[in-house]
C-alpha positions as CSV (number, residue, x, y, z in Angstrom):
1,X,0.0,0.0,0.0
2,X,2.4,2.8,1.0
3,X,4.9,1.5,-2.1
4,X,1.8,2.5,-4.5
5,X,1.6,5.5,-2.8
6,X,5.1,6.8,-3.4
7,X,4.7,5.2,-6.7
8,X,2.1,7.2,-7.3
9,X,3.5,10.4,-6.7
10,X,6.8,9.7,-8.5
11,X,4.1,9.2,-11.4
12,X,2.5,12.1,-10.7
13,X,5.5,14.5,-10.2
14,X,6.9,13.0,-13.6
15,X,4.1,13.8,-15.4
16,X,3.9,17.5,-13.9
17,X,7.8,18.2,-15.1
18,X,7.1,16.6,-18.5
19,X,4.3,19.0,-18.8
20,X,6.3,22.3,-17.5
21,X,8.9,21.1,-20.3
22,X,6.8,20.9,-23.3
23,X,4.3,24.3,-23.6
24,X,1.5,24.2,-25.4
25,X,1.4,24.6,-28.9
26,X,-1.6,27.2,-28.4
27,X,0.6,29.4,-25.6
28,X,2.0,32.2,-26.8
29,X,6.0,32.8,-26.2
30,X,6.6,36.2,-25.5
31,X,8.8,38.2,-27.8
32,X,12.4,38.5,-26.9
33,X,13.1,42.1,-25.0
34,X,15.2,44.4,-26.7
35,X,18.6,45.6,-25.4
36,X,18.8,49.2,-25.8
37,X,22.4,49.3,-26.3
38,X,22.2,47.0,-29.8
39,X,19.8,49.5,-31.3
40,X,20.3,53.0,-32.9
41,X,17.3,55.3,-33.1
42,X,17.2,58.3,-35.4
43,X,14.2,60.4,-35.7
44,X,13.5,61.8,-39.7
45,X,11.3,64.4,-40.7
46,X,8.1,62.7,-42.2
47,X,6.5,62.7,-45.5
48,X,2.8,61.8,-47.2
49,X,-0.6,62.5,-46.1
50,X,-0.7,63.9,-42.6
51,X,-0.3,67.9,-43.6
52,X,1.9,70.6,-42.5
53,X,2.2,68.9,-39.3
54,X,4.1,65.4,-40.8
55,X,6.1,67.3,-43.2
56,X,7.4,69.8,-40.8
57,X,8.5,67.8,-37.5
58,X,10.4,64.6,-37.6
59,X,7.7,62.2,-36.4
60,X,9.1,59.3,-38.7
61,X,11.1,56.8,-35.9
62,X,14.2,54.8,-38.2
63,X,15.5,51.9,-35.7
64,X,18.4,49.8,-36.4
65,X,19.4,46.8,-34.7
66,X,23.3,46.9,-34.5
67,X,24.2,43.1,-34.2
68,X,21.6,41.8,-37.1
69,X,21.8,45.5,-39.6
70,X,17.9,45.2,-39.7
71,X,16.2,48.5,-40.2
72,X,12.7,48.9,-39.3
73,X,11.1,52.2,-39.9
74,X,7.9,54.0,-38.6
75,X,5.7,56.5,-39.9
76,X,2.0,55.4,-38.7
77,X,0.9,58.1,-36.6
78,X,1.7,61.9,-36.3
79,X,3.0,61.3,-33.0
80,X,6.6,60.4,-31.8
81,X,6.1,58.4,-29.0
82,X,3.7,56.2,-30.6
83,X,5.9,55.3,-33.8
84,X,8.9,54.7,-31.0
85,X,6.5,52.1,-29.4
86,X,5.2,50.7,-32.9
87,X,9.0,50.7,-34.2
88,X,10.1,48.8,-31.6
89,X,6.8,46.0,-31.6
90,X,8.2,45.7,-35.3
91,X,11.7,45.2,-34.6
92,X,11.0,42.4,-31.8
93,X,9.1,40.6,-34.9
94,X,11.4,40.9,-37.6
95,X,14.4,39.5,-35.1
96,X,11.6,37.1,-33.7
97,X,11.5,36.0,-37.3
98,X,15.6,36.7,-38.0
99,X,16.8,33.9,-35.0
100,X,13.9,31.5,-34.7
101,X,13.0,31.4,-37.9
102,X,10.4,28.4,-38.7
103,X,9.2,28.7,-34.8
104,X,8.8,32.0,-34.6
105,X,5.0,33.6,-33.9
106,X,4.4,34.8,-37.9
107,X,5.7,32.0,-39.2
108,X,3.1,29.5,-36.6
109,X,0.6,32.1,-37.3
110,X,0.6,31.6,-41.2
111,X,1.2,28.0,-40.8
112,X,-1.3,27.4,-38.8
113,X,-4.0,29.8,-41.0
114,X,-2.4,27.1,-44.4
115,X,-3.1,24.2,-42.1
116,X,-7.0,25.4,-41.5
117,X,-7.5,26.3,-44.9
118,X,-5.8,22.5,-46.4
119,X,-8.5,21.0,-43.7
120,X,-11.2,23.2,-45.2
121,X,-10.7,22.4,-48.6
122,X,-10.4,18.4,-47.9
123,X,-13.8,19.2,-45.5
124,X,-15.4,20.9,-48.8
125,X,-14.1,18.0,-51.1
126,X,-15.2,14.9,-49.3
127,X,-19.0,16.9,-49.0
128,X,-18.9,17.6,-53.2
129,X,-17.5,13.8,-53.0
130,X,-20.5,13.2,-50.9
131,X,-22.9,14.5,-53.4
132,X,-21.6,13.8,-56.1
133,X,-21.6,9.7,-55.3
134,X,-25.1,10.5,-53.8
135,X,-26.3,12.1,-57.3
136,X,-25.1,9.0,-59.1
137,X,-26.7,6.4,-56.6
138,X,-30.0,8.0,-57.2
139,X,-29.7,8.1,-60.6
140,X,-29.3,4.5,-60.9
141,X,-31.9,3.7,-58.5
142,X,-34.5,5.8,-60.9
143,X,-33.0,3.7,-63.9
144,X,-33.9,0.3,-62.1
């Protein structure tokens, strides 16, 4: 009795760390933090829609990560602070993307929306399949 209990909870711990080791394909990683001393910001007048105020302050945010040489640039809104903090989400991804490659969130993302889409088709051509051998059963039933 008390050597099925201590087996037990050898099982039981086992299991737990097995499951700590492996995440779930459905939880999402968080982005790696950027180190502020790999990255050079520079700050560019803006251009396009927007009026005088785009074309006359440098609102456009121009980030470079030192280590990799990728440039991300940032124009969406007329403020400063906002392209900083959208430059940066869009530096995290494209490094994301640079070091992990096939694992990392856009490319699981796009998989995953090919995967759905391959099932969806195969759904939609078994159903026409379906109807198709449903069609022809009936139409040799009304020949007999």
């Amino acid at each position: 009795d008390l050597r099925e209990r201590i087996l037990l909870q050898i099982y039981q711990l086992i299991s737990k760390i097995e499951n700590e080791k492996r995440p779930s394909k459905n939880q999402n990683q968080p982005l790696q933090l950027l180190n502020e001393d790999e990255i050079t910001e520079s700050f560019v007048r803006g251009s396009g829609s927007g009026g005088q105020k785009i074309n006359k302050t440098s609102n456009r945010v121009i980030l470079v990560h030192l280590p990799t040489q990728i440039r991300v640039e940032c124009q969406e809104t007329r403020s400063l602070q906002q392209n900083r903090k959208i430059a940066r989400k869009r530096l995290q991804i494209k490094l994301d993307q640079h070091f992990n490659g096939v694992s990392s969130r856009v490319e699981m993302k796009t998989a995953k929306k090919i995967s759905k889409k391959a099932k969806a088709k195969a759904r939609n051509k078994a159903r026409q399949r379906k109807k198709k051998e449903a069609i022809m059963n009936s139409n040799d039933s009304d020949d007999n």
